[in-house]
C-alpha positions in Angstrom: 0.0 0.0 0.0 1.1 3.5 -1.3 2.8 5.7 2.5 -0.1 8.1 4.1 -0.9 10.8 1.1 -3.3 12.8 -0.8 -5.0 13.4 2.9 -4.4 10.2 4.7 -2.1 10.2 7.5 -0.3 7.4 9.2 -0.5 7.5 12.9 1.7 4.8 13.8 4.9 6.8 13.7 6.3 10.4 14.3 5.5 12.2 18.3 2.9 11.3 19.6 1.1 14.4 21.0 2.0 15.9 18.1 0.3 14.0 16.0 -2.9 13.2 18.4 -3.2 17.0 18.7 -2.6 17.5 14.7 -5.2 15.0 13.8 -7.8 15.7 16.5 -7.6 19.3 16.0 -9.9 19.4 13.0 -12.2 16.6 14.4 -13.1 19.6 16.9 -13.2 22.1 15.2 -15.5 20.5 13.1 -17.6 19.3 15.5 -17.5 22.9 16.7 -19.5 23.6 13.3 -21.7 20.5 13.0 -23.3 21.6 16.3 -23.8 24.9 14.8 -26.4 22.7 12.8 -28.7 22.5 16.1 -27.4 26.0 18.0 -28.3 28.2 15.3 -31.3 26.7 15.0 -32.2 27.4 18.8 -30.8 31.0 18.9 -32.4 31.9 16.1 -35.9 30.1 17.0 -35.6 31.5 20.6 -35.1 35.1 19.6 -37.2 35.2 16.5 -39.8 33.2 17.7 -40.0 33.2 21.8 -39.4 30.3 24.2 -42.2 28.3 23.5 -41.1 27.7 20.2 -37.3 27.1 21.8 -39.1 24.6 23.9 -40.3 22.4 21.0 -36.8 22.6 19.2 -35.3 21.7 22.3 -38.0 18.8 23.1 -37.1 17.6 19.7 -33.0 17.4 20.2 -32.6 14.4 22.4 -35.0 12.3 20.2 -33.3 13.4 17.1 -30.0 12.6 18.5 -31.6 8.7 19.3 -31.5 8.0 15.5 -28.4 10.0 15.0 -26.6 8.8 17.5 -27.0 5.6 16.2 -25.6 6.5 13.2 -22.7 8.0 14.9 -22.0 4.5 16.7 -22.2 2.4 13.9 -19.9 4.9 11.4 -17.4 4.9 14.6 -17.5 1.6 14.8 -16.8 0.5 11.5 -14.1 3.0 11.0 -12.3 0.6 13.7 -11.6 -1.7 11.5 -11.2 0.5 8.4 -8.4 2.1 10.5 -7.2 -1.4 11.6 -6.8 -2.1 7.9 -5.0 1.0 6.8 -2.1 0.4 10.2 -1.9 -3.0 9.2 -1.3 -1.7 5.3 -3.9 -4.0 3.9 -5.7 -2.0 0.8 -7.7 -4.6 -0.6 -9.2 -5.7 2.7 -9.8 -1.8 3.2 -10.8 -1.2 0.5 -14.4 -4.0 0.9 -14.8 -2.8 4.6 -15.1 0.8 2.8 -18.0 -1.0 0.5 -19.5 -2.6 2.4 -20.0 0.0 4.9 -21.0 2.7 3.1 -24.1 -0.1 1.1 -25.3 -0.7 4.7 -24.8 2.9 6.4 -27.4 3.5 3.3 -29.7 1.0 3.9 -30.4 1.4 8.0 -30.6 5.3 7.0 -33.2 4.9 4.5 -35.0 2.6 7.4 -34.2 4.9 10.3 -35.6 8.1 8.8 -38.5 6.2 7.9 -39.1 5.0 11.4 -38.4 8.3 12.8 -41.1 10.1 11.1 -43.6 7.6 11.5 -42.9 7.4 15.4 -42.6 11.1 16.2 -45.8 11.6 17.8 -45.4 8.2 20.4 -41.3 9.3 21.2 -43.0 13.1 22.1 -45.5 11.6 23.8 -42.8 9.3 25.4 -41.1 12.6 26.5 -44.2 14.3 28.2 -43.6 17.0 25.5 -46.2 19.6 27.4 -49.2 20.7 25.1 -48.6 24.2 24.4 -45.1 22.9 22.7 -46.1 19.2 21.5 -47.9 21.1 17.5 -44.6 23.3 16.8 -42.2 20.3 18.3 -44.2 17.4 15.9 -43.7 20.1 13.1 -40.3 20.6 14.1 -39.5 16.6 14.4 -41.2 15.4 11.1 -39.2 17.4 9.0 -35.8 17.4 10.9 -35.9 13.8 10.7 -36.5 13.0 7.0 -32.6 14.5 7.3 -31.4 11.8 9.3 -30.5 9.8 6.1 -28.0 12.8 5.1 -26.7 12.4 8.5 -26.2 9.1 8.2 -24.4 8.7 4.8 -22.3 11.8 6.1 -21.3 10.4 9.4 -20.0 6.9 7.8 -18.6 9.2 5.3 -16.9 11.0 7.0 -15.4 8.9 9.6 -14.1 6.7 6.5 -11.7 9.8 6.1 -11.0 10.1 10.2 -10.0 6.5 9.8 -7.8 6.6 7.2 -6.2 9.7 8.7 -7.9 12.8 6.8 -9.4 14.7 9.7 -8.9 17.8 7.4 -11.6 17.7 4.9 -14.7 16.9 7.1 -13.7 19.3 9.1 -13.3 21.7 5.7 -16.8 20.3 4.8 -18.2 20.9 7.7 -17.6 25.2 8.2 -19.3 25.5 4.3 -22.6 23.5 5.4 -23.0 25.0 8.7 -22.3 28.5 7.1 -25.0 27.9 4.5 -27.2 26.6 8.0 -26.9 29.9 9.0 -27.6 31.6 6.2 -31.1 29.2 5.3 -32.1 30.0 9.2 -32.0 33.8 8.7 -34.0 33.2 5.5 -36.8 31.0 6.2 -37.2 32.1 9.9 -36.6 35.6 10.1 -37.5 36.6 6.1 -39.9 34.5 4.8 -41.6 33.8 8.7 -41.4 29.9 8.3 -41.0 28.8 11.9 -40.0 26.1 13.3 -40.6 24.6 9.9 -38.0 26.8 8.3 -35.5 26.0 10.9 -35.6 21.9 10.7 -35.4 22.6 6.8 -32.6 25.1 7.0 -30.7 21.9 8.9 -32.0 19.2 5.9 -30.5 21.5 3.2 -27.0 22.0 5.1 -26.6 19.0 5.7 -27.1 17.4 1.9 -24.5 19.8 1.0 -22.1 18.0 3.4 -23.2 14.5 2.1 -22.2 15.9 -1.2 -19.4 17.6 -0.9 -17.7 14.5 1.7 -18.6 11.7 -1.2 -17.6 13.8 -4.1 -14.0 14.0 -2.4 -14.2 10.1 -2.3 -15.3 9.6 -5.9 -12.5 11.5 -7.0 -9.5 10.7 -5.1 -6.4 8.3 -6.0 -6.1 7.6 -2.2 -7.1 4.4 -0.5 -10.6 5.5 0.4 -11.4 6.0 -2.9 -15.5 4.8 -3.8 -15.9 2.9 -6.3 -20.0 3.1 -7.2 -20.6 -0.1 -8.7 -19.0 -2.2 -5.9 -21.6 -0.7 -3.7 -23.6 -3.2 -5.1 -21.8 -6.2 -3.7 -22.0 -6.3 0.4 -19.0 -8.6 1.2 -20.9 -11.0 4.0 -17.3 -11.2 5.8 -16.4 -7.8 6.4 -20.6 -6.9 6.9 -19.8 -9.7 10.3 -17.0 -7.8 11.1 -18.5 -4.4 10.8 -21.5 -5.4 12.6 -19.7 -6.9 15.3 -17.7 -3.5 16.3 -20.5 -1.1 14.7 -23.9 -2.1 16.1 -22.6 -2.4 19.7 -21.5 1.6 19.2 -24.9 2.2 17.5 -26.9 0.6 20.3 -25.0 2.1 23.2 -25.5 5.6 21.8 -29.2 4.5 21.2 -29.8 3.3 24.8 -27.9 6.8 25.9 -30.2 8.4 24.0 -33.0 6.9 25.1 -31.8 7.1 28.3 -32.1 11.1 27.8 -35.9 11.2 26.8 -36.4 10.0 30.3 -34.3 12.5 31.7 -36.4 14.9 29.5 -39.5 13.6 31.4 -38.5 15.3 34.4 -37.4 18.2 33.0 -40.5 18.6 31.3 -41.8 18.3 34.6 -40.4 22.2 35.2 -42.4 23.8 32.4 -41.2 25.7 29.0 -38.9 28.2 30.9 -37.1 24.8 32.2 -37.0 23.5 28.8 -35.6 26.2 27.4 -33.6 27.3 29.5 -31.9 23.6 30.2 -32.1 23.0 26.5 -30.1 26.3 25.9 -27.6 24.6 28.6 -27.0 21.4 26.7 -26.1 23.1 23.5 -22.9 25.1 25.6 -22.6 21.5 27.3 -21.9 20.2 23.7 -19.4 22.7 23.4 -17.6 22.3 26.0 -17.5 18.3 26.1 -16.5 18.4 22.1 -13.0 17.9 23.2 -13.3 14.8 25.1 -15.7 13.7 22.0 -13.4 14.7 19.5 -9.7 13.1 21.2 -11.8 10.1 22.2 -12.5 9.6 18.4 -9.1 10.7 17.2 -8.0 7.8 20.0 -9.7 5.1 18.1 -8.0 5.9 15.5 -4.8 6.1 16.8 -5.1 2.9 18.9 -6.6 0.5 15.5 -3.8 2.2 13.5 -1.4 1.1 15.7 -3.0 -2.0 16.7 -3.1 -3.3 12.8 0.5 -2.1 12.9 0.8 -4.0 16.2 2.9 -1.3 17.7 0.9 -2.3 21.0 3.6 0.6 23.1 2.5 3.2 21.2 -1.3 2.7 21.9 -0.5 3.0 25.2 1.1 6.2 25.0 -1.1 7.9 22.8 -3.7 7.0 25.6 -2.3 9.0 28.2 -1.4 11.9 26.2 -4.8 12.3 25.3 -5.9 12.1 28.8 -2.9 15.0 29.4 -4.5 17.0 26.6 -7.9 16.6 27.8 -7.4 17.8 31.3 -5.4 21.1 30.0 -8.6 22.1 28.2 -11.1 21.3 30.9 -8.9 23.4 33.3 -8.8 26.5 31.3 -12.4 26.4 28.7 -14.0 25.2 31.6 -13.3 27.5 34.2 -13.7 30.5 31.1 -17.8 28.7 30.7 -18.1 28.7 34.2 -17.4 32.1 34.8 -19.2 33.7 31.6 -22.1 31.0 32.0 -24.9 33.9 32.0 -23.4 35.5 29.1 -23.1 32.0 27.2 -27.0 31.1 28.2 -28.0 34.5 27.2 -26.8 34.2 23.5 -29.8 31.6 23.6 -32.9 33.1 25.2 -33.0 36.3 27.1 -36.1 34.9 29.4 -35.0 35.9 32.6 -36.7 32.6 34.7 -35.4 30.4 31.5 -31.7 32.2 31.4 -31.4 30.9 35.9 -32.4 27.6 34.6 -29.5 27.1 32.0 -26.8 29.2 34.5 -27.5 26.7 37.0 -27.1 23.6 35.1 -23.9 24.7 33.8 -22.9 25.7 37.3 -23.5 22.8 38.6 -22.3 20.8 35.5 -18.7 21.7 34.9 -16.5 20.8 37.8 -17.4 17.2 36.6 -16.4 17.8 33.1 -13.3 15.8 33.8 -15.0 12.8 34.2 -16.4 12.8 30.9 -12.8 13.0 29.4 -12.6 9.8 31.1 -15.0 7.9 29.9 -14.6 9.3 26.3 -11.1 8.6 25.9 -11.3 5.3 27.8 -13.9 4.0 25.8 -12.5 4.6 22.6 -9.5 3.3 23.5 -10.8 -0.3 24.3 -13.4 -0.2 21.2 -9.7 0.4 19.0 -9.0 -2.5 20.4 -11.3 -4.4 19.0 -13.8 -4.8 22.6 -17.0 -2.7 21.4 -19.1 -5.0 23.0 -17.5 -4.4 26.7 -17.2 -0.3 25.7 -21.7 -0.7 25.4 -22.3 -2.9 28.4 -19.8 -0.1 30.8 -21.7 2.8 29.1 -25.3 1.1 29.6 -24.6 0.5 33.3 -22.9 3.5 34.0 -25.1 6.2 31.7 -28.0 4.5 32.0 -28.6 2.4 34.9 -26.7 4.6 37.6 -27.6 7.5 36.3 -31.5 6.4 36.4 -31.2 4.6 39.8 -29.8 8.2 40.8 -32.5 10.4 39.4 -34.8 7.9 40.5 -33.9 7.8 44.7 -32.7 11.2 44.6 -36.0 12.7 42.9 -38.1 10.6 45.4 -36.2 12.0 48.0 -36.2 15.8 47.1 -38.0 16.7 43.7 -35.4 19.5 42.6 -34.3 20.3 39.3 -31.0 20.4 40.7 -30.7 16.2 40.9 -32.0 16.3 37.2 -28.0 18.4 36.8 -26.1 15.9 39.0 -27.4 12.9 37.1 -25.1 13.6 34.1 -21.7 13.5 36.1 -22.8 10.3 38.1 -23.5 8.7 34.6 -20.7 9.3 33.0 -18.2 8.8 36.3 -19.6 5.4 36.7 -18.9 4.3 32.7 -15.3 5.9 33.4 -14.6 3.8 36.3 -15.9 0.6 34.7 -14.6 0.9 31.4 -11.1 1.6 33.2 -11.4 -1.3 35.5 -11.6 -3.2 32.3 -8.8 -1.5 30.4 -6.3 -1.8 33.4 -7.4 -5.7 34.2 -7.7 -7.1 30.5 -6.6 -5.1 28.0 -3.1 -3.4 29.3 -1.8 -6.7 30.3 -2.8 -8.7 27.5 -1.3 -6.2 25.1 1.6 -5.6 27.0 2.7 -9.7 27.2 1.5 -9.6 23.1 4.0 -6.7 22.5 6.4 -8.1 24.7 6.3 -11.3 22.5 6.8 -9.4 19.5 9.3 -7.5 20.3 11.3 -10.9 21.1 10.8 -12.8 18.0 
């Protein structure tokens, strides 16, 4: 196989932190822009429209993020071995994953936005989406979600590129649909007086542009990646097993997270619109502030399967805790910067006084436990690089789901305060931490280490 060019990038040699900081630096930034999908949205819906109409966007995020999410898992988890592939310098195997994956990311989107749309009404009923909201939020969902098939061909698109090295171009991809977002907001919601309609289509159209622009740049290259349309056609049944194995288990686990979140919703629905609002207008700076922990736990994968196809087990190791150096160097200083402007942040949102206390408080309350997060992010995706995605859903299903709703659970029965509704988040994800890292220090650091060891010595 041709060295790392035309955009790929071969993470199993040169500094380490160097190159985790190089290639995580655009993963980001552009997940800095793709959340300017959703946050333009809600700035320009709550100070167009009012907070009722924020309410309904916001009611909507958590259920569109179940069938994203999904997507998000699966692409993430097939990039695994994608990345595996290209460490291990194997093109022809890489280059039937690549197929194969792309075929199927198709086919589950085509069935996923489908199933959204059809089930909108039950998951907002699911969510106790109040009355006054539930017409504007069904509008909102309906419309949103016939995108979710753009987001899906993107998001395996696009993390065929991470996989293979190219964090560059999504990231390039990314700033010219989220500019054109912005632009289609303005127009639709604030010229031509769509609503909440105009929002969720300002989103559809930004996010085809992606879809195009990310597969164009795979038709055309000479690299590795490149997509060959008439081998879409024939799944290979091998690498679809193989796929499935390290992608569904992602998929689910965001899923279940997700899920997990609509019952969180519940009680905060419990709180009224200025609650909704102003806790929604919280979890968009929330996203914000986590991204790094999102985006070095991604660019870990990465770096770990590269290195694991290349079996330079050491090196894994190391990139691990540079990335957990990294990560706490940016939750020092961003987070202390949110915490201090959080009234400022939440005000660029809604300028509802009662909704504006909400969001301060959550953040508040939030971010001295963003370190936790880094945790679980970085420690995850360091065992699903190594092939365990399976263990990486069952730690995140206990720890996000079941501790954080056997919290909410005792500690709502024991004081009904919006306050326990903040806490959960931190006990989630500091319980998936500490059980995913139980796991990486007991099986997968000594196993590797004796592998490597072997090696080295033959």
């Amino acid at each position: 196989m041709a060295a790392a060019r035309k955009g790929s990038r071969d993470l199993t040699q040169g500094n380490i932190a160097k190159e985790l900081i190089l290639f995580s630096l655009p993963i980001f930034a552009g997940q800095v822009f793709q959340n300017l999908y959703n946050s333009v949205d809600s700035i320009v819906v709550g100070r167009a429209l009012g907070k009722t109409a924020l309410a309904a966007v916001s009611s909507s995020a958590d259920i569109s993020m179940l069938l994203t999410g999904f997507f998000v898992g699966f692409s993430t988890g097939g990039g695994v071995l994608i990345a595996r592939y290209f460490g291990a310098k194997e093109p022809q195997k890489l280059e039937r994953a690549l197929h194969t994956l792309v075929s199927f990311g198709i086919i589950i989107g085509l069935s996923m936005a489908a199933l959204g749309i059809i089930l909108s009404p039950l998951l907002l009923r699911l969510v106790k989406c109040p009355e006054d909201v539930f017409p504007e939020a069904l509008s909102y969902l309906r419309i949103y979600l016939l995108g979710v098939l753009f987001t899906a061909i993107y998001n395996v698109g696009s993390r065929i590129l991470q996989s293979v090295g190219d964090s560059r171009r999504p990231f390039y991809y990314l700033v010219i649909s989220s500019v054109t977002n912005i632009i289609m907001d303005v127009l639709f919601v604030v010229v031509l007086h769509l609503g909440v309609i105009g929002a969720a289509l300002a989103t559809i159209i930004s996010q085809s542009l992606s879809v195009a622009l990310v597969y164009i740049r795979m038709l055309r290259t000479d690299d590795v990646y490149r997509l060959h349309p008439k081998m879409l056609l024939h799944m290979d049944p091998k690498m679809l097993k193989e796929i499935t194995v390290l992608g569904f288990p992602a998929a689910i686990q965001s899923s279940l997270i997700s899920i997990s979140n609509l019952f969180v919703q519940r009680y905060i629905n419990f709180f009224g619109s200025s609650a909704m609002a102003g806790i929604g207008a919280a979890k968009k700076i929330d996203r914000f502030v986590g991204m790094i922990a999102q985006s070095l736990g991604l660019a870990t994968t990465t770096f770990v399967s590269q290195n694991v196809g290349a079996k330079k087990y050491d090196r894994a190791f190391k990139g691990i805790r540079s990335a957990l150096l990294i990560c706490a160097v940016y939750i020092l200083t961003v987070g202390t910067l949110v915490f201090v402007l959080a009234e400022f942040f939440v005000n660029i949102f809604i300028t509802d006084e009662e909704a504006v206390a909400f969001g301060v408080s959550m953040v508040h309350v939030m971010l001295p436990f963003y370190y936790f997060q880094c945790l679980n992010n970085i420690f995850a995706n360091a065992v699903r690089g190594f092939g365990k995605s399976f263990v990486v859903m069952v730690c995140s299903v206990v720890g996000m789901i079941g501790c954080r709703q056997l919290f909410l659970f005792i500690a709502m029965k024991l004081n009904y305060s919006v306050v326990n509704v903040y806490i959960g988040f931190p006990v989630g994800w500091a319980c998936a931490a500490l059980l995913v890292m139980v796991y990486y220090f007991v099986r997968i650091r000594p196993k590797y280490s004796k592998q490597g060891a072997s090696d080295v010595n033959k």
